[in-house]
C-alpha positions, -999 to 999 in steps of 0.1 A, spaced: 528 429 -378 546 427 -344 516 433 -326 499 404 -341 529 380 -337 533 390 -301 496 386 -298 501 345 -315 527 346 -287 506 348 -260 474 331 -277 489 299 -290 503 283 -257 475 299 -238 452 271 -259 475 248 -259 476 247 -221 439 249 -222 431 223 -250 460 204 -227 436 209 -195 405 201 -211 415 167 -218 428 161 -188 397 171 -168 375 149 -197 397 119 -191 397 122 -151 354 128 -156 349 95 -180 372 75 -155 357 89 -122 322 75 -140 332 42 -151 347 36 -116 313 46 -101 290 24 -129 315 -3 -117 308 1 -84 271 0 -93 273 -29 -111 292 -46 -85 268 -36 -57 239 -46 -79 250 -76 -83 255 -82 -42 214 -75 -41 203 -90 -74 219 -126 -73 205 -135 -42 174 -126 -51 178 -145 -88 192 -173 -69 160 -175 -49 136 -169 -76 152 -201 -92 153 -219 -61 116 -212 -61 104 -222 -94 122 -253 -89 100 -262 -60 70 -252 -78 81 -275 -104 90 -306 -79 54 -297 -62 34 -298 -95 53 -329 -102 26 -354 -104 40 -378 -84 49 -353 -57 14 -339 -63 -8 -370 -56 13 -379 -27 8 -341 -9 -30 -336 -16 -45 -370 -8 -76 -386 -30 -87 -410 -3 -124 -402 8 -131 -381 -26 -149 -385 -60 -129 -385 -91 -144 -354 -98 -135 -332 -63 -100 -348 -65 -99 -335 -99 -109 -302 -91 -86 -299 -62 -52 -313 -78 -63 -283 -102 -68 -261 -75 -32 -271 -61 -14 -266 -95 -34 -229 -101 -23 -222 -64 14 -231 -66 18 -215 -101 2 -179 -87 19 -182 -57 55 -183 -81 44 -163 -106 63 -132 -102 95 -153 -103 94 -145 -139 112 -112 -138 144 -132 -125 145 -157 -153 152 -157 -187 116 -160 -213 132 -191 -223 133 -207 -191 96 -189 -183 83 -212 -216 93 -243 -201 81 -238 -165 46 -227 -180 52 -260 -206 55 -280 -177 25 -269 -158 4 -270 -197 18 -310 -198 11 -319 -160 -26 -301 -163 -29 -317 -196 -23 -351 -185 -41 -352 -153 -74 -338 -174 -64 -364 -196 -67 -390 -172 -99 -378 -158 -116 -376 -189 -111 -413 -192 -123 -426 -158 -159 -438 -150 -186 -414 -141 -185 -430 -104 -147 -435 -97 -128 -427 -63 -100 -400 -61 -78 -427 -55 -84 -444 -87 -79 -413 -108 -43 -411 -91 -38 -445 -97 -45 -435 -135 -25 -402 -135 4 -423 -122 -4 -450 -143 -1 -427 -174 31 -415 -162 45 -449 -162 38 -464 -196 48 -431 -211 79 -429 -193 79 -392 -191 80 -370 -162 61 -337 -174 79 -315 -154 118 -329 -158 128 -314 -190 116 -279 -172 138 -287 -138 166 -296 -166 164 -265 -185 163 -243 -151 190 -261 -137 209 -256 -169 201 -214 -172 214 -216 -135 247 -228 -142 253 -204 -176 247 -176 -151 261 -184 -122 
């Protein structure tokens, strides 16, 4: 009977030292790794908002270039049919949105929607407007038309996009 309470003598602060040390050394181990995913975090977020930053930056452009008024003014109808001009303010839009396209994996899908809304509307309406002009018309009467539309519907295809960017940019930053 002594043997076994000298033996709990020795035994029972032995594990309470170790029990004791074990928590220690789990605390100091989850502490060291939150530090370090902080750390992470923080010098993530040194590479990956610059780069967000840009990506919004750039879809804004793409959305001020597909801007129809911004459009017509940049690739020029004069000296074309209806028809080439319509092919090439097309061509521009297809370009410009291709050229962006990988922007997407910096923006939220909500924010994606609306930029490839806004292309949909501005493609929309100048196919629109195309469909309605004479067999024989100038390039620089179906710009004429394109801005014409614009006018007596008093929408700008591309603004609630730029809004809604704008918008996601201030939430996150």
């Amino acid at each position: 009977m002594e043997l076994i309470i000298d033996i709990l003598k020795i035994t029972i602060p032995g594990l309470i030292v170790a029990i004791a040390m074990y928590q220690l050394v789990k605390n100091q181990t989850e502490r060291d790794y939150k530090l370090r995913l902080m750390e992470l975090k923080q010098k993530n977020g040194e590479v990956v908002i610059p780069i967000r930053l840009q990506a919004y930056e750039r879809i804004v452009l793409l959305l001020e270039r597909i801007t129809p008024s911004n459009l017509l003014l940049r690739v020029s109808g004069s000296g074309h049919t209806a028809s080439d001009y319509h092919r090439m303010l097309l061509s521009e839009i297809r370009n410009e949105f291709s050229h962006n396209m990988s922007q997407q994996v910096y923006m939220s899908e909500q924010a994606w929607q609306q930029v490839k809304h806004a292309r949909e509307e501005v493609v929309n309406l100048i196919n629109r407007t195309y469909q309605e002009m004479p067999d024989k018309s100038k390039g620089t009467d179906l710009a004429k038309k394109v801005l014409e539309s614009i006018l007596a519907t008093e929408t700008d295809p591309t603004a609630r996009a730029i809004t809604f960017v704008k918008q996601e940019i201030a939430q996150v930053f």
